[in-house]
C-alpha positions as a Markdown table, in Angstrom:
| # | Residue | x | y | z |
|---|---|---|---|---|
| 1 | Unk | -7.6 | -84.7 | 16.0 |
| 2 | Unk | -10.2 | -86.3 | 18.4 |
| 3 | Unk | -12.9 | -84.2 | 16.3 |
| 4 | Unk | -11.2 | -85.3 | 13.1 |
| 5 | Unk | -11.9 | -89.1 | 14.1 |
| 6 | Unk | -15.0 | -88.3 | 15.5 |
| 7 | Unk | -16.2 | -86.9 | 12.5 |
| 8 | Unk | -15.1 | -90.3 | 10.3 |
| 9 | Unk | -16.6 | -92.6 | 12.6 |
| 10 | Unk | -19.9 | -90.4 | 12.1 |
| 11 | Unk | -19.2 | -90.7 | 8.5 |
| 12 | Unk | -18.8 | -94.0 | 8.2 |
| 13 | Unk | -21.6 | -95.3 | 10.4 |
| 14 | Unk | -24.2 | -93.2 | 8.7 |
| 15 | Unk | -25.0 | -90.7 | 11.4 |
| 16 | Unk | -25.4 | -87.1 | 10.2 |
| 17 | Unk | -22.6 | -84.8 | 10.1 |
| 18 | Unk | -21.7 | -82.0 | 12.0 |
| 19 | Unk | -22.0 | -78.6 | 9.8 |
| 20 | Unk | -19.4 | -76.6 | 11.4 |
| 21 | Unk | -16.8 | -79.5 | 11.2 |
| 22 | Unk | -16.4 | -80.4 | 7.5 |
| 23 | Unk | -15.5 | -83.2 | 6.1 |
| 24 | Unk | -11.8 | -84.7 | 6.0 |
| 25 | Unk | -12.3 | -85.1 | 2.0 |
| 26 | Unk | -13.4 | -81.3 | 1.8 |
| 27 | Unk | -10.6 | -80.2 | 3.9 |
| 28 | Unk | -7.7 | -82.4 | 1.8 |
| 29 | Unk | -9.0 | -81.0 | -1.5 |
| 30 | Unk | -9.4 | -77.2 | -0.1 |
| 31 | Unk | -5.9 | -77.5 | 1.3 |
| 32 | Unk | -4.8 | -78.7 | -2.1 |
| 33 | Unk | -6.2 | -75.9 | -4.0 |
| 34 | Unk | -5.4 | -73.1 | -1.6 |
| 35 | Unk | -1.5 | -74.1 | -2.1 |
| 36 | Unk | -1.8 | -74.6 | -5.6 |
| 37 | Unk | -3.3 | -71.2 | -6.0 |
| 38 | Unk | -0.6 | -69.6 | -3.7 |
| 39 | Unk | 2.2 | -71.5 | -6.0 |
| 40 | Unk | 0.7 | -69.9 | -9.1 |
| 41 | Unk | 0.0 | -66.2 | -7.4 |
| 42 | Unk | 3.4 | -66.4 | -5.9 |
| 43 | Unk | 4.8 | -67.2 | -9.4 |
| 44 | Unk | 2.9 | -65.4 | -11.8 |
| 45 | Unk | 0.5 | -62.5 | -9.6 |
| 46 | Unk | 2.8 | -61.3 | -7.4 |
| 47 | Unk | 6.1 | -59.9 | -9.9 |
| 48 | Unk | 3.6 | -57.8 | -11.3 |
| 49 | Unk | 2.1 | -56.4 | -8.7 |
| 50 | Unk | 5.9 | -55.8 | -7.2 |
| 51 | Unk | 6.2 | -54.0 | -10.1 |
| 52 | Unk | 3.6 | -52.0 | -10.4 |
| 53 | Unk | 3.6 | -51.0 | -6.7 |
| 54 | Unk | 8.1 | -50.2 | -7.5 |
| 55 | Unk | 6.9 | -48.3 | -10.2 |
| 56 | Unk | 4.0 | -46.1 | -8.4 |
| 57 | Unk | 7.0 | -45.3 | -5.4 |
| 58 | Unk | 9.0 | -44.3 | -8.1 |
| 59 | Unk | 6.8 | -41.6 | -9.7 |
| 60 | Unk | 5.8 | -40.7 | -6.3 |
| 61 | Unk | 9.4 | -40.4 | -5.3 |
| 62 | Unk | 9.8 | -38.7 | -8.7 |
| 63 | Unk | 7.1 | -36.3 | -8.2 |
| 64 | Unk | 8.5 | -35.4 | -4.7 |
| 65 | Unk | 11.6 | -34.7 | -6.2 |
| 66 | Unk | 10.2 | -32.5 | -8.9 |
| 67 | Unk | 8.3 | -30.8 | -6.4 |
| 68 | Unk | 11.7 | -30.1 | -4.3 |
| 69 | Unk | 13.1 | -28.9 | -7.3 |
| 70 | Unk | 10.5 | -26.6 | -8.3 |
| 71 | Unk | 10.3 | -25.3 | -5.0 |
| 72 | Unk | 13.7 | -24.7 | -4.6 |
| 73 | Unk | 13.4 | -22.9 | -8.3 |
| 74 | Unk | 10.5 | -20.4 | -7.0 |
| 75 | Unk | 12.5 | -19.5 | -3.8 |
| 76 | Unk | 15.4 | -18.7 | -5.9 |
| 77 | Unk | 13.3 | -16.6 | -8.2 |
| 78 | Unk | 11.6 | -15.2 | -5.3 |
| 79 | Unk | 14.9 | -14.1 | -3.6 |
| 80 | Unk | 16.0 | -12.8 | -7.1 |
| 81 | Unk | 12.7 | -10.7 | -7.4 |
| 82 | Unk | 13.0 | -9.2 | -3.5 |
| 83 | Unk | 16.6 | -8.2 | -5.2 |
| 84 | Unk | 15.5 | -6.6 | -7.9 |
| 85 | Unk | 12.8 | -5.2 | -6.1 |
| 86 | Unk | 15.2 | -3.9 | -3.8 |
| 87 | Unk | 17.5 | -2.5 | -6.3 |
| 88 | Unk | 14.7 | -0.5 | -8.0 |
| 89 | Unk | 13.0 | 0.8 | -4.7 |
| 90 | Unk | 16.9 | 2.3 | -4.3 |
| 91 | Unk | 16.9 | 3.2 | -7.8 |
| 92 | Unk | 13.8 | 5.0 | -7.2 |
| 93 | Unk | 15.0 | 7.1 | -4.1 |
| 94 | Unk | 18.1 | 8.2 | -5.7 |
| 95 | Unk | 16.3 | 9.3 | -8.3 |
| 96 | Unk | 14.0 | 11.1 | -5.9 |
| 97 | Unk | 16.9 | 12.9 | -4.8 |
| 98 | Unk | 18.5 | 13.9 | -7.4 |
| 99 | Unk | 15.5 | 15.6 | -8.5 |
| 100 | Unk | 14.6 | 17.3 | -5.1 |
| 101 | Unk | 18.2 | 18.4 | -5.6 |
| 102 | Unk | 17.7 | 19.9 | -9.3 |
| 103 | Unk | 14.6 | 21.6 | -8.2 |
| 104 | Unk | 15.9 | 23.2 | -5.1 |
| 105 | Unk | 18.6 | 24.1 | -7.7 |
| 106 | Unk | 16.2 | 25.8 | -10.2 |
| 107 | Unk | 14.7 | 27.3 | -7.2 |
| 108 | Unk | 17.7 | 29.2 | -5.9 |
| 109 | Unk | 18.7 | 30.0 | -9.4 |
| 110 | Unk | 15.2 | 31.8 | -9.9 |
| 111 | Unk | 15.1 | 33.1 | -7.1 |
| 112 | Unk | 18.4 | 35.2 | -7.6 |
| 113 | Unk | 16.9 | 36.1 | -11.1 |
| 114 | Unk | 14.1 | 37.9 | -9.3 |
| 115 | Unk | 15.6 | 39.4 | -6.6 |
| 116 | Unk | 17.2 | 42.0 | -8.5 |
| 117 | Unk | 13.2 | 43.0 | -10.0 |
| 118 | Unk | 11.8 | 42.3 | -6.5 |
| 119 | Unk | 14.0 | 44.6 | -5.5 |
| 120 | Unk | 13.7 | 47.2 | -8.2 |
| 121 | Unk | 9.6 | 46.9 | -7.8 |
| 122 | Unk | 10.4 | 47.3 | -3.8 |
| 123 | Unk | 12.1 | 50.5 | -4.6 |
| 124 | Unk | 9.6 | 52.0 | -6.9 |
| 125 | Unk | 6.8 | 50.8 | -4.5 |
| 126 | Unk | 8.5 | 53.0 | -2.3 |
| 127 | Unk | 9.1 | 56.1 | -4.0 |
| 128 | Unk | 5.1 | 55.6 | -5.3 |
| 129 | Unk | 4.6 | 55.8 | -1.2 |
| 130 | Unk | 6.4 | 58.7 | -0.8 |
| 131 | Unk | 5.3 | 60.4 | -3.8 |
| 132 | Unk | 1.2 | 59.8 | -2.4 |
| 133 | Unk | 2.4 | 60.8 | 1.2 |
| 134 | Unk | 4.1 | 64.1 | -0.2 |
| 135 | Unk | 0.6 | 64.3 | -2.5 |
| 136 | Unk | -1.5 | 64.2 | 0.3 |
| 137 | Unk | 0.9 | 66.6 | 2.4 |
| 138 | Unk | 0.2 | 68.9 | -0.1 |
| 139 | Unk | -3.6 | 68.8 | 0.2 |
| 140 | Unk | -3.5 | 68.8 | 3.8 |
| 141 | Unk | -1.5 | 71.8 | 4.0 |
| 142 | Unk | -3.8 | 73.4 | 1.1 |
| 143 | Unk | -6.8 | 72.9 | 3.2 |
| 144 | Unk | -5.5 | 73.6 | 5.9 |
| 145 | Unk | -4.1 | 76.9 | 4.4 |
| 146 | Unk | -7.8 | 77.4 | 2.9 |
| 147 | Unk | -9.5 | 76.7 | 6.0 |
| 148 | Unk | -7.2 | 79.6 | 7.6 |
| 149 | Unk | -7.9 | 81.7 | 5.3 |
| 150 | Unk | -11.8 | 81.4 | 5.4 |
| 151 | Unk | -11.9 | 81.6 | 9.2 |
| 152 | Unk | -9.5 | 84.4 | 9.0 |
| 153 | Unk | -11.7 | 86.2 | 6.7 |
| 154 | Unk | -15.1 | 85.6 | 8.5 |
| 155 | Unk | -13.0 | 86.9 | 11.8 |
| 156 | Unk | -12.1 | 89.8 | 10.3 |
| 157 | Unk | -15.6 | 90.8 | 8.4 |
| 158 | Unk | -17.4 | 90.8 | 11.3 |
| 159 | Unk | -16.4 | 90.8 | 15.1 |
| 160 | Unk | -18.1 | 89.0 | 17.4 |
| 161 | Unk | -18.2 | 87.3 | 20.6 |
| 162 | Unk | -17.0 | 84.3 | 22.1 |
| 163 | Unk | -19.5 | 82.1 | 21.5 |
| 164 | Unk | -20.6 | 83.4 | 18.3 |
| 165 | Unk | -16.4 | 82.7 | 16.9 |
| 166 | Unk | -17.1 | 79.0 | 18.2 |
| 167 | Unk | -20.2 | 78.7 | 16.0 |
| 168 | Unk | -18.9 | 80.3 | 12.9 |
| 169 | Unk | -16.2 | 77.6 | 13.0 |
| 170 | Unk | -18.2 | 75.3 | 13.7 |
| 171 | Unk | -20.2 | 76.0 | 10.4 |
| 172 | Unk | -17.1 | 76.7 | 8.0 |
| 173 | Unk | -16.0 | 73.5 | 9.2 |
| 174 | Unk | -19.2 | 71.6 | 8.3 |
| 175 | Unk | -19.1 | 73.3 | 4.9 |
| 176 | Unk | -16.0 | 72.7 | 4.2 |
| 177 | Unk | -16.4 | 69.0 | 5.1 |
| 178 | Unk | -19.1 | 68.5 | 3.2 |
């Protein structure tokens, strides 16, 4: 207040003014206007803006609920997806298995078809065996037989010594090899 009278002695005796302290005529009308402004913000600015800034929270509020919702939505379809997923992976194996199953059926069923050929080409296998080992019998016995017979015959054409027997075998052997 002391600065306030100050300042309208100064004024009043002519002495220049102070520029940080303004004048009490400045300070009266500035006051003045700053409420009147205020009045007619606080009447006419401000609804508005309460308004506007009601309505913003309530689309964000909105939006957030949306978003809830949806979210809720996709985990539900998600959890009914894994279920149906699951259900066809379980499909899928039983299915599995029931065809392993038919196939090891048609398996065993074609097998016992066969057997009986397998068996009947086993046994004919084993006769064609016999019948070759008999063959070849044979021819052993017939060479052998031969090869008696042709020593027996050089033997008895001419008789010889010891050493010279060994080497006549030895020859009809080589022929008859050959």
């Amino acid at each position: 207040m002391n600065a306030l009278a100050s300042g309208l002695l100064a004024a009043s005796e002519g002495e220049s003014s102070n520029p940080i302290i303004p004048e009490i005529f400045e300070v009266v009308w500035g006051s003045i206007a700053f409420f009147i402004l205020l009045i007619v913000m606080w009447k006419f600015a401000l609804p508005p803006i309460r308004r506007a800034m009601e309505a913003r929270t309530e689309r964000i509020q909105g939006d957030l609920d949306a978003a809830a919702t949806a979210k809720t939505e996709a985990e539900e379809l998600r959890a009914s997806y894994d279920a149906r997923l699951a259900e066809a992976n379980t499909e899928a194996a039983r299915i599995i298995e029931e065809a392993r199953a038919q196939a090891e059926e048609v398996r065993q069923e074609r097998l016992a078809a066969i057997e009986p050929e397998i068996a009947e080409r086993r046994a004919q296998a084993e006769a064609d065996i016999d019948a070759a080992r008999e063959r070849a019998m044979a021819e052993v016995r017939a060479d052998i037989t031969s090869i008696a017979v042709g020593a027996a015959e050089q033997v008895v054409m001419a008789s010889i010594d010891e050493a010279a027997h060994a080497q006549l075998i030895e020859d009809y052997i080589e022929r008859v090899g050959n």
